[in-house]
Structure formats: structure tokens, C-alpha cells
C-alpha positions, 0 to 999 in steps of 0.5 A: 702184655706179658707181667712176669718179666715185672715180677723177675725185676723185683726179685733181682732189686731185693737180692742185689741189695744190702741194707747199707747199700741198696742199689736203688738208691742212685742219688746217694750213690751219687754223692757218696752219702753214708747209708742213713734213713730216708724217704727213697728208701721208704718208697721201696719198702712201702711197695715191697710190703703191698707185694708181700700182702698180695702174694704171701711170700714171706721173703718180701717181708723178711727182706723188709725185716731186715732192711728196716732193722739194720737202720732202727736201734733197739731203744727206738733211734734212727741210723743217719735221723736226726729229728731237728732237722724238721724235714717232712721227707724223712716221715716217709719211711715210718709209714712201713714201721706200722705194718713192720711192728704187727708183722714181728712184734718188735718193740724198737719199731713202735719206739721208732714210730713215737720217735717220728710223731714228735716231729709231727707234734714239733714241725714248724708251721706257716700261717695256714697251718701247713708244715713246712717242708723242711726247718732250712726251707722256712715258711715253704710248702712242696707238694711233696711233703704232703705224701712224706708227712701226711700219710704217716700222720694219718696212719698215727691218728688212726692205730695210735691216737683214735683219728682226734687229728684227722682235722687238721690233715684235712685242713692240710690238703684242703690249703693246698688245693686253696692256694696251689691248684690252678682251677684253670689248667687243673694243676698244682705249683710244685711249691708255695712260699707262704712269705713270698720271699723265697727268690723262686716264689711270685712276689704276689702268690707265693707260688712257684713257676711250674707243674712239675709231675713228680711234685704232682704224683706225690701229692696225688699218691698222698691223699689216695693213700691217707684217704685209704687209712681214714676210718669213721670222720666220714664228713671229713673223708668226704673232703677228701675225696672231693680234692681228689676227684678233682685233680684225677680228673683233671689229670687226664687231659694231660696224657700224652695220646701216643705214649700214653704217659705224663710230662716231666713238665705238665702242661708243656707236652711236646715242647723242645726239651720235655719228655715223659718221665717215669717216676711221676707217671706211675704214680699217677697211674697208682693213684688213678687204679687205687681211687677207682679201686677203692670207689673214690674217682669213676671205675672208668680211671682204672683203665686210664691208670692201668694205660699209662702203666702200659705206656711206661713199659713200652717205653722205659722198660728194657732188658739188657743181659737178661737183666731189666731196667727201667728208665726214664727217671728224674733223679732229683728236683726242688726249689732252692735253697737261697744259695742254688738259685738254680733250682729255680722252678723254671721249665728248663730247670726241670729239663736240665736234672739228671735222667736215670735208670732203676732209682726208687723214685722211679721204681717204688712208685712203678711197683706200687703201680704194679700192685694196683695191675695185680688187683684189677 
């Protein structure tokens, strides 16, 4: 299929978008939220940064340069952060601060770095030694925390702290695969209450009620990703790569064959209600191009991933007044807390969320998709 169109859609993102008001950001449109740092807004930078490095043009880095400076005061201080918060997702965005810093030299994006690794150091932990996903959500580990956290971690230990932690990141994922991988259905619970008390949690498990995908892509996109900073520790790496191997391969089953994408609820294709959702599929997608890139899964996964990118724009990429839009997006999921028992976990609670067009939920992790296209 003809990609252009792909790269006139990015375009037309970044020149859309002031820092205090960027257009992908439909959940906080939403709710009418001050402009503040966040994982969603991570997403998009992430991407935009992987476009730069592939093409060179420098107005993807200076759009990112000025996005992230709008947000990051000069003594290192975060516009909207606040560090006792203790919420993994806020890690995410941190990660661009790396590649920002190396770029311009500014010395406010390595005190904003040293800023978010104290969280790192002070995030509360369950038993396991997980974090836990947020201080509000105590004892509690989501899939998607281990992409916010883990990868910003992993990076840390790498270009900041010589990889001495690279330990206990491994022994992060490997819980998860321990205690949320259905080694049966080949799928991960969205959640785990390691008190097993949380009203959506199994009184004898922990685990929540469903294999919601997003949840699944970000945990996938999360150990592609953190594998790919590990440099040495090959033994530990190792480990890695076999949990990933596992749950790409175990994914595959789940495309549906005649739109070639993943359900919003995974092992329930084709019941009353589900429908294949667009932000969770391309990551899945990226993580399958990148693993085999990368030589982590079978080179065959290249061409499943670079399939079910094919499948999102056939059918959730439109053109509307010579603008594009993508939907088929899951504007927002989670557990709890105690006092919205709706969040249940359930497959018709999964069902019931609002689907959008254009969010950086959907659209970071499609062009992140879309640079993995590139490189095949």
C-alpha cells in the first residue's frame, strides 16, 4: 500500500499542536485538564524521535525541543509532575529526555532525568519486588506500568549507572510472567493485586478478569523496548528474550484472519460487543517488526507485524477533507480505584469504554509501527 499518506499524517499532528495544547491528547481534552507532563504525551515524542533518527529532518527534533521545553523548568522541575504521586505512568515521557539531552545539551533535561529516577529509587513495592503502579493503587501491578517504568529504568541504568540494576528490572518481568501469564491461553491478566483485596481482583490469585490488549501491547512494547538498551549482562538479557519469544509467540494465534488485527478483548474475537482495537494492535504489531528486526523472535514475525499494521490501515485509516484520521481507538482503561467499581476488569466493561479517533494512545504507538515499516 501507498505509505506517504502515513507521513502527511504525521505532519499535519506536529503542525496542529501547541505544547499547551497538543491535539492528540483526547482524554485531556476531555476532561478539561490543565496542560501537564504525561505518559500520552510521551508516546508521541518517543515516535516523533525514531522518525527524526530515520529521516534527519530536523523539524521533527525541533518540534520535540520545543514541546518538552515548554513542560521542563531550568532547575530540572516538571510542569503538572509531582513526584509523590508515585505513578509509574508519569516515567514514560522521561525516556525522550535522554535522546533530548545528547541532541541540545541542555542541562535542565539531565536534572529532570535525576528528578524522575527518584522516583524510581523511592516507588513503593510489593512483596515481589514489583512497583507498584501507582501510590493510590497500593500493592497493584498493571501490565502497563512495566512500559512507563521499565524502560526509562533500563535506559537509567544503562547511560547513567553502568547497568548495576539491570537485576532487578529482570526480576520485574520475570514476575509478571510468573504470576500473570496464563501459560495455557498464552496471555497476560491486565493486572495482579498482590494483597488480593482489590474488589476486581481473584480472592485466590490476585489476577484480575480479562486479557485486555492494550494492557498486552504495552507490556509487549515494554520488554522489545528495555531489551533493546541492555548492553553486556548477556545472561540476564537472555531472560528476556526468552519471555518475549513467549508471549510474541503466543500472540499470533489471536489475529483475527480476515482483518488481520487484535481484539480489544483477546481471547473473546468475535463475540457480541468486541472489536478490534487500534492502539493495542500496532503495538503489538511494533514489537513483533522490532523483535524480529532485532533477532529476539523468528524473522518470519516481521511479516505478521508488518500484516497487522496493513490491517489497522484498512480498516481505521480514512481520509476526511483531505485530512486523515485514525480510529478504532480505546480512549481509556483501568482497574479501579475502590470508589468506581465500574472498572471492573470485566469483558463488557472493556467494551463499554469510549472509542476515538487520533489519541496518542493510538496514534504513538501506530507511528511507532510506522517506523519499524520503514526499516523493513
Amino acid at each position: 500500500m501507498d505509505y506517504s499518506i502515513i507521513d502527511k499524517y504525521i505532519d499535519r499532528l506536529i503542525e496542529d499542536t501547541v505544547p499547551e495544547a497538543p491535539i492528540w491528547n483526547i482524554e485531556n481534552i476531555r476532561q478539561g485538564k490543565k496542560p501537564g507532563w504525561n505518559y500520552i504525551d510521551g508516546c508521541m515524542m518517543t515516535s516523533l524521535y525514531t522518525i527524526y533518527k530515520q529521516t534527519g529532518n530536523k523539524k521533527y527534533l525541533d518540534f520535540i525541543d520545543k514541546f518538552v521545553d515548554y513542560y521542563v523548568f531550568e532547575d530540572g522541575s516538571i510542569r503538572g509532575y509531582d513526584l509523590e504521586t508515585y505513578n509509574l505512568d508519569n516515567l514514560n515521557e522521561g525516556r525522550v529526555l535522554f535522546d533530548l539531552y545528547k541532541e541540545t545539551g541542555k542541562e535542565k533535561y539531565k536534572k529532570a532525568i535525576e528528578l524522575l529516577h527518584k522516583q524510581v529509587e523511592g516507588q513503593p513495592r510489593t512483596g515481589t519486588g514489583n512497583f507498584w503502579h501507582k501510590l493510590i493503587y497500593p500493592n497493584q501491578v498493571w501490565l502497563d506500568g512495566l512500559y512507563m517504568a521499565q524502560v526509562f529504568y533500563t535506559r537509567y541504568e544503562t547511560e547513567v549507572n553502568g547497568g548495576k540494576n539491570y537485576a532487578d528490572i529482570v526480576a520485574q518481568f520475570k514476575s509478571v510472567y510468573d504470576h500473570m501469564y496464563d501459560k495455557e491461553k498464552k496471555l497476560y491478566y491486565h493486572g495482579w493485586d498482590y494483597s488480593k483485596t482489590a474488589f476486581w481482583a481473584d480472592k485466590e490469585t490476585g489476577l484480575s478478569k480479562s486479557f485486555w490488549l492494550r494492557s498486552v501491547g504495552w507490556y509487549t512494547v515494554g520488554l522489545v523496548d528495555a531489551i533493546s538498551y541492555f548492553e553486556g549482562a548477556d545472561g540476564l538479557k537472555a531472560q528476556l528474550i526468552a519471555i518475549f519469544k513467549d508471549t510474541i509467540e503466543g500472540l499470533e494465534q489471536y489475529i483475527d484472519k480476515d482483518k488481520h488485527m487484535f481484539y480489544q478483548v483477546v481471547d473473546q474475537g468475535g463475540r457480541e460487543g468486541n472489536y478490534v482495537e487500534t492502539s493495542g494492535s500496532a503495538m503489538i504489531a511494533y514489537a513483533m517488526m522490532k523483535g524480529a528486526r532485532l533477532g529476539f523472535v523468528d524473522k518470519h514475525f516481521a511479516a505478521v507485524g508488518e500484516s497487522v499494521f496493513n490491517g489497522i490501515c484498512m480498516e481505521y485509516l480514512t481520509e476526511t477533507d483531505g485530512k486523515l484520521n485514525l480510529g478504532g481507538i480505546c480512549l481509556v482503561a483501568g482497574l479501579g480505584p475502590e470508589n468506581n467499581r465500574r472498572r471492573n476488569g470485566t469483558f463488557e466493561y472493556y467494551i463499554s469504554e469510549p472509542v476515538v479517533e487520533n489519541d496518542a494512545k493510538g496514534t504513538g504507538p501506530f507511528v511507532m509501527a510506522y517506523t519499524e515499516i520503514k526499516q523493513l
